[in-house]
ZALUM-852543 format. One record per residue (C-alpha): residue in one letter; x, y, z. Coordinates in nm, 3 decimals, always signed. Example, Ala and Ser with C-alpha at 12.3 -4.5 7.8 and 13.67 -1.06 7.14 Angstrom:
BEGIN
REC, residuo, c1, c2, c3
REC, A, +1.230, -0.450, +0.780
REC, S, +1.367, -0.106, +0.714
END
This chain:
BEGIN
REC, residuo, c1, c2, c3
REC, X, -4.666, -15.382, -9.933
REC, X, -4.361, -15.586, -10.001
REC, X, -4.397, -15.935, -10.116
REC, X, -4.327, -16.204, -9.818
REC, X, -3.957, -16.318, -10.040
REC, X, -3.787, -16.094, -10.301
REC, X, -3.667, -16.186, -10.598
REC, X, -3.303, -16.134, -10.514
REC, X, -3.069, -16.401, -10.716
REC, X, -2.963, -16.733, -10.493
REC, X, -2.684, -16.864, -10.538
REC, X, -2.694, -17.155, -10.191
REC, X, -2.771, -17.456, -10.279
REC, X, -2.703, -17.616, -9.964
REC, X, -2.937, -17.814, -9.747
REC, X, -3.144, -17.637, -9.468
REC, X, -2.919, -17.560, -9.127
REC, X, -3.045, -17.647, -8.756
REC, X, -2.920, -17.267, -8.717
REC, X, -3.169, -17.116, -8.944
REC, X, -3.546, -17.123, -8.953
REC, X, -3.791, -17.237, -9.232
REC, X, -3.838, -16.882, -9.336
REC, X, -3.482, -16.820, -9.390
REC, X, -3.395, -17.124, -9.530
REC, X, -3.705, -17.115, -9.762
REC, X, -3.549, -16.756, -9.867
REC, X, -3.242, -16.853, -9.902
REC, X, -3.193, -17.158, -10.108
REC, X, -3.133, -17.170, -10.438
REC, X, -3.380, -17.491, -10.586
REC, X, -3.615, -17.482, -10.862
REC, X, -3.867, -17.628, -10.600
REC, X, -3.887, -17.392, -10.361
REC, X, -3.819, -17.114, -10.611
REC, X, -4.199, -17.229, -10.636
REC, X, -4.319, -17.233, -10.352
REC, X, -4.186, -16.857, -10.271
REC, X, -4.369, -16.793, -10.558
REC, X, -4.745, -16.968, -10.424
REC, X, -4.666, -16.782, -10.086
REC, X, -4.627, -16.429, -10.222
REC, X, -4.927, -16.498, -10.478
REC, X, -5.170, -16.605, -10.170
REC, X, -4.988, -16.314, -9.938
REC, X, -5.091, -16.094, -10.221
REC, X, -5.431, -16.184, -10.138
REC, X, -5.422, -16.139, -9.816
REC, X, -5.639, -15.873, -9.636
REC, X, -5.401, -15.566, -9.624
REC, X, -5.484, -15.496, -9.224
REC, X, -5.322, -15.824, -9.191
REC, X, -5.002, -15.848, -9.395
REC, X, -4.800, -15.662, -9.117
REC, X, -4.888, -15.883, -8.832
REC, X, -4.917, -16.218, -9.049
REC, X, -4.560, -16.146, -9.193
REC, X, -4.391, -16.079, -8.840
REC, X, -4.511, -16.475, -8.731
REC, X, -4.430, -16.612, -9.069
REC, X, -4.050, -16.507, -9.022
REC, X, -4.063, -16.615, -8.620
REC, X, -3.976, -17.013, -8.607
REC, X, -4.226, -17.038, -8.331
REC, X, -4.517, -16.856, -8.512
REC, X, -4.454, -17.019, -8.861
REC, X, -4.630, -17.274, -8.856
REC, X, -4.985, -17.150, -8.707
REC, X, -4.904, -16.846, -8.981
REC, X, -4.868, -17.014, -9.272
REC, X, -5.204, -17.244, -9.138
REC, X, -5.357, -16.931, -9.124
REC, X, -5.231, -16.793, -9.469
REC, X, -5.341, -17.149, -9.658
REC, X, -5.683, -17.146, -9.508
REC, X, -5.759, -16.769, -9.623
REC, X, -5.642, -16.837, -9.986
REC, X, -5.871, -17.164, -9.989
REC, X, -6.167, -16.910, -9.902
REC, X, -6.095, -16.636, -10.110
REC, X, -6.058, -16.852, -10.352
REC, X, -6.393, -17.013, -10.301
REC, X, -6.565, -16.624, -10.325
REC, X, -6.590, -16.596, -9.983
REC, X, -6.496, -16.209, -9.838
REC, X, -6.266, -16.276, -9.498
REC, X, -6.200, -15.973, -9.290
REC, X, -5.900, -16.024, -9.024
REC, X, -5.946, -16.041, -8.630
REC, X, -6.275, -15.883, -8.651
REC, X, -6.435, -15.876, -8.276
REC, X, -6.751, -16.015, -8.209
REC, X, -6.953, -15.947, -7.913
REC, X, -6.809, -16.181, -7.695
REC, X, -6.508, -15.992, -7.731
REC, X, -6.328, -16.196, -7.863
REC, X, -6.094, -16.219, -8.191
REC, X, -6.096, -16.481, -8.431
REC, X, -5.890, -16.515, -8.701
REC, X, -6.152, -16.477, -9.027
REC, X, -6.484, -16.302, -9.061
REC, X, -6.628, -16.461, -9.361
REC, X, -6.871, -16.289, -9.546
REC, X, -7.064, -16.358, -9.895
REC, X, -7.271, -16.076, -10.085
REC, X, -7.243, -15.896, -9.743
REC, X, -7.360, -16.176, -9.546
REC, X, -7.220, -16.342, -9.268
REC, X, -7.142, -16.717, -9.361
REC, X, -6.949, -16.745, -9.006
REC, X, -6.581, -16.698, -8.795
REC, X, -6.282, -16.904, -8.861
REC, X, -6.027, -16.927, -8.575
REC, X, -5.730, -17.140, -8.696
REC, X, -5.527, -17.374, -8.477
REC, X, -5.251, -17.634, -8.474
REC, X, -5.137, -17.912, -8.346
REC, X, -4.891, -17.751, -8.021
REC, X, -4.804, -18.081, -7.930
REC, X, -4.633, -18.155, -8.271
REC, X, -4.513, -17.809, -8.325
REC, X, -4.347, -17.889, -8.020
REC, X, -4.141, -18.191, -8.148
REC, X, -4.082, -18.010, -8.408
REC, X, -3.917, -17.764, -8.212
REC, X, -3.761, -18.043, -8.022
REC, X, -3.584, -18.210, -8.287
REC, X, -3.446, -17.881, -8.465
REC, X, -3.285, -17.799, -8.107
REC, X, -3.094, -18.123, -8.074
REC, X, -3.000, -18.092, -8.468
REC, X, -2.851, -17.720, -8.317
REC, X, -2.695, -17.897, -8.054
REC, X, -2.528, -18.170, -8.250
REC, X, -2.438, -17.901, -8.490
REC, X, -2.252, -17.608, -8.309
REC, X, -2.043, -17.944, -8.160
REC, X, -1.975, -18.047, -8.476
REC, X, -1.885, -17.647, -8.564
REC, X, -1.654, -17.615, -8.302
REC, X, -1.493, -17.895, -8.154
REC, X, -1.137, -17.934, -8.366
REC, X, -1.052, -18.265, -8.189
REC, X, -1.125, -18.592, -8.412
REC, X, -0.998, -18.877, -8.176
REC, X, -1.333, -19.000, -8.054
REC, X, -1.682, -19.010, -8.131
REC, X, -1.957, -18.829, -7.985
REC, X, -2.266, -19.031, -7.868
REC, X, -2.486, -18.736, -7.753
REC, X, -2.832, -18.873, -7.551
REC, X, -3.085, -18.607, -7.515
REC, X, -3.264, -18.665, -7.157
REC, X, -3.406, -18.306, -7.147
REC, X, -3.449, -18.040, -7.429
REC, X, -3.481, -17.708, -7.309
REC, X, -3.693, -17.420, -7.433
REC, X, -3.373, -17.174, -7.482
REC, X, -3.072, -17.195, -7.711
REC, X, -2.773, -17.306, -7.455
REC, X, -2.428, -17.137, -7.489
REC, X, -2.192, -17.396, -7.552
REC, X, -1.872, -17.240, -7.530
REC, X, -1.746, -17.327, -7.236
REC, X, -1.928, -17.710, -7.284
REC, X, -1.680, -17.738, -7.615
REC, X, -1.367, -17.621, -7.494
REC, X, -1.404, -17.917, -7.188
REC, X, -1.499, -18.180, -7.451
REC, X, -1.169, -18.080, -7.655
REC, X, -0.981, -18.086, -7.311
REC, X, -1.109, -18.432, -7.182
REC, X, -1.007, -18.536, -7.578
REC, X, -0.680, -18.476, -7.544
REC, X, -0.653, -18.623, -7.199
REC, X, -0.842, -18.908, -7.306
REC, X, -0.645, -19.079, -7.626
REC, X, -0.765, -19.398, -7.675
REC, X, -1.016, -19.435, -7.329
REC, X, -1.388, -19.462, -7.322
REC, X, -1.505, -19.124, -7.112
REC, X, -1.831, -18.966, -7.060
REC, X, -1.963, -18.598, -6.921
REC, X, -2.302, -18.439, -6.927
REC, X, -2.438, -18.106, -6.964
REC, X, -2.699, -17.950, -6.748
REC, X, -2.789, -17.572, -6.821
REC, X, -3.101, -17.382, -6.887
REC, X, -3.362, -17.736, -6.843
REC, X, -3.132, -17.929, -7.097
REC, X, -3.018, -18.231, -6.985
REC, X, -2.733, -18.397, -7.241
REC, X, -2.499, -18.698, -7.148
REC, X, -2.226, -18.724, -7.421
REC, X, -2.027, -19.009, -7.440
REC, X, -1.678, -19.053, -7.598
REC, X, -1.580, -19.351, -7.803
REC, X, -1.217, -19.351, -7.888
REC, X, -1.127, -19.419, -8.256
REC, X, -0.824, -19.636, -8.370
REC, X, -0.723, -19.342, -8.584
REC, X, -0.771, -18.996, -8.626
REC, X, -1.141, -18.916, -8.821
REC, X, -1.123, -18.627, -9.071
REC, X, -1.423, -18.486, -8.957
REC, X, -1.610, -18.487, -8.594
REC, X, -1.818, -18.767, -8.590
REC, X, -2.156, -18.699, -8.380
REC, X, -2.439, -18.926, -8.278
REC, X, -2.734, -18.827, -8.075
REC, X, -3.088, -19.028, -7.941
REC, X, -3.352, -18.889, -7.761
REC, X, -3.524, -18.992, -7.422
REC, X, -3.759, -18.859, -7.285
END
């Protein structure tokens, strides 16, 4: 079985993007820290019951399984490395599935079903959406007259296409030199009001600003 990161050379060195998840940033950066911590994942994935890998890789790469997968993978290294034996999704007679069967000298210690925190793994997801969002603006709107003021009503559970959103905000730029002018985007349960502050001169770069309600 293939570790969880290769040891391809990395050459980025650039900071994580709201357009990538941990996994591929965490495979992708070149830094002597996480260089590291590739290296403490694919030791305790090595450990890892074999049944498992498949399934346990295929959430670790998935932004919204990566966090309850690594959970998983940290609490089965603390118990193999405490001698315990932990079989993977083992039923029991309820029918049910939990994560670890943990055994010592053949003996059933108990099950281990591991959980975390949805409501923060939903911020989480949250905030790396409106990073996207601020992001793909900054991307591909070539107009530097205002800035943006983006205020985040609504965050919705898809990625919008902002294509068509862009091309009006470079549009109501050029009509707008020097005004004050605001639109809003609605699409998909995201809810965005973007305001447009004109600048005395030209900026050379798209400056962006976002806050969250909600």
């Amino acid at each position: 079985m293939a570790p969880l990161f290769g040891n391809q050379i990395r050459t980025d060195m650039t900071i994580a993007r709201p357009d990538e998840s941990p996994y591929e940033f965490y495979d992708r950066v070149d830094d002597a820290y996480f260089a590291e911590l590739r290296s403490v994942l694919n030791r305790w994935f090595k450990h890892y019951p074999a049944d498992g890998k498949e399934a346990l890789r295929s959430r670790i790469v998935v932004e919204e399984h990566h966090n309850s997968a690594l959970w998983e993978l940290y609490l089965h290294e603390r118990l193999f490395q405490a001698g315990f034996t932990v079989e993977v999704e083992e039923q029991v007679r309820s029918g049910g599935r939990p994560d670890f069967r943990v055994t010592r000298d053949r003996r059933l210690v108990g099950y281990v079903e591991a959980t975390v925190d949805r409501g923060t793994t939903e911020l989480r997801r949250q905030g790396r959406a409106r990073e996207h969002f601020v992001y793909t603006l900054e991307k591909r709107i070539r107009g530097r007259s205002h800035v943006l003021y983006c205020n985040f009503e609504a965050v919705g559970l898809a990625t919008p296409s902002l294509s068509k959103f862009t091309a009006d905000l470079e549009i109501m730029m050029k009509a707008s030199i020097g005004e004050r002018v605001a639109t809003r985007f609605l699409n998909d349960g995201w809810s965005v009001t973007v305001d447009l502050e004109p600048l005395d001169s030209p900026s050379p770069q798209l400056l962006v600003a976002s806050s969250w309600f909600g």
